[in-house]
Each structure stands twice: as structure tokens, then as C-alpha cells.
N, C-alpha and C positions, 0 to 999 in steps of 0.2 A: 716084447715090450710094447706098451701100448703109446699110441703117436699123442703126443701132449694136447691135444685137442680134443682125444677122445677123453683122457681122466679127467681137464677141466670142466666136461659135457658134464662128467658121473660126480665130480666133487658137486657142481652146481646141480644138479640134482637131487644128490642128500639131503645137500643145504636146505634146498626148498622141502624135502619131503618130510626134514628133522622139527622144520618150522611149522607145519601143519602138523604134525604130531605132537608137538610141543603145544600148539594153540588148542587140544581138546580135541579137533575133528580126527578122531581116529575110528576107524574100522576095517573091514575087513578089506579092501580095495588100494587103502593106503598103506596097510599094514601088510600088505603084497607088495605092492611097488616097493617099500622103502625093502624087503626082503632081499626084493630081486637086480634090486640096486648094490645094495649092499653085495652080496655075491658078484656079479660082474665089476666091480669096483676092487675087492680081492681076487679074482679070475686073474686082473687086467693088471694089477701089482705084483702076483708072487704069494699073496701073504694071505692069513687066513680071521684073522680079523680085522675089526672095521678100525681099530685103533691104530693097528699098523698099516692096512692100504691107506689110509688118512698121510701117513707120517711118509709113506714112500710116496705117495702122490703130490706131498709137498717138497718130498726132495728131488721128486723129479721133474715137478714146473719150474723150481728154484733154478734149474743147471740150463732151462732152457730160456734163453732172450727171449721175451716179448711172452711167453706163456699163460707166465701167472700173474694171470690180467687179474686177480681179485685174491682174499688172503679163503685158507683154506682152513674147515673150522677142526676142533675137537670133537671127535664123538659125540662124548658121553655129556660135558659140559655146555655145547653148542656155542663156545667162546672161538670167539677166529684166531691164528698164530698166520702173521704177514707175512711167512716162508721161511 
């Protein structure tokens, strides 16, 4: 199980990688990272997609005091759910 601090590291890093792909600067360099995110992000949950490490990674900052310091988003939609 990965230590709440590592999944808050990998949620905040989608976030940002989802936003820069969302804003048009996509290529090949981003479109690696956001891969290799996404994969250690399900590694680090159990699960095998980004919709469900999303959904454990929010129920696992939820259970921990002080965690989830910020809401963690949807995939697909890029909408946040506050835990």
C-alpha cells in the first residue's frame, strides 16, 4: 500500500499533466509522463485503471487525517470530487 504522501505526489501530478494536455501542449514527452504516471498511480493502488486508481487514491487520502490536503480529480472529465 502506498504511504499517502506518495499517492497525493501521483494525484498532483496527473492533475498537472491532465492540464497541460487539456491546454493543447501535447507531445511526445508529455504524453510519456502522463503514461508513466498513470501506470505507477495503478502500481501504487491495486488497480488497472486511471478511473479506479483515482477512486482508491481518494478513498485512501479520505481515511487518512491531514492527507488530502486538496480534492482529487476525475479522469476523464478533469472535474475534482473533495473526497
Amino acid at each position: 500500500m502506498a504511504h499517502p504522501d506518495v499517492l497525493r505526489d501521483l494525484v498532483d501530478r496527473y492533475t498537472a499533466l491532465q492540464a497541460l494536455a487539456g491546454s493543447g501542449r501535447t507531445g511526445p514527452e508529455l504524453r510519456r509522463r502522463l503514461e508513466d504516471t498513470v501506470y505507477t498511480l495503478c502500481v501504487s493502488t491495486g488497480t488497472r485503471t486511471v478511473d479506479r486508481a483515482l477512486a482508491e487514491a481518494r478513498r485512501r487520502l479520505a481515511s487518512v487525517p491531514g492527507a488530502a490536503a486538496g480534492p482529487v480529480p476525475d479522469s476523464l472529465s478533469g472535474t475534482v470530487s473533495a473526497g
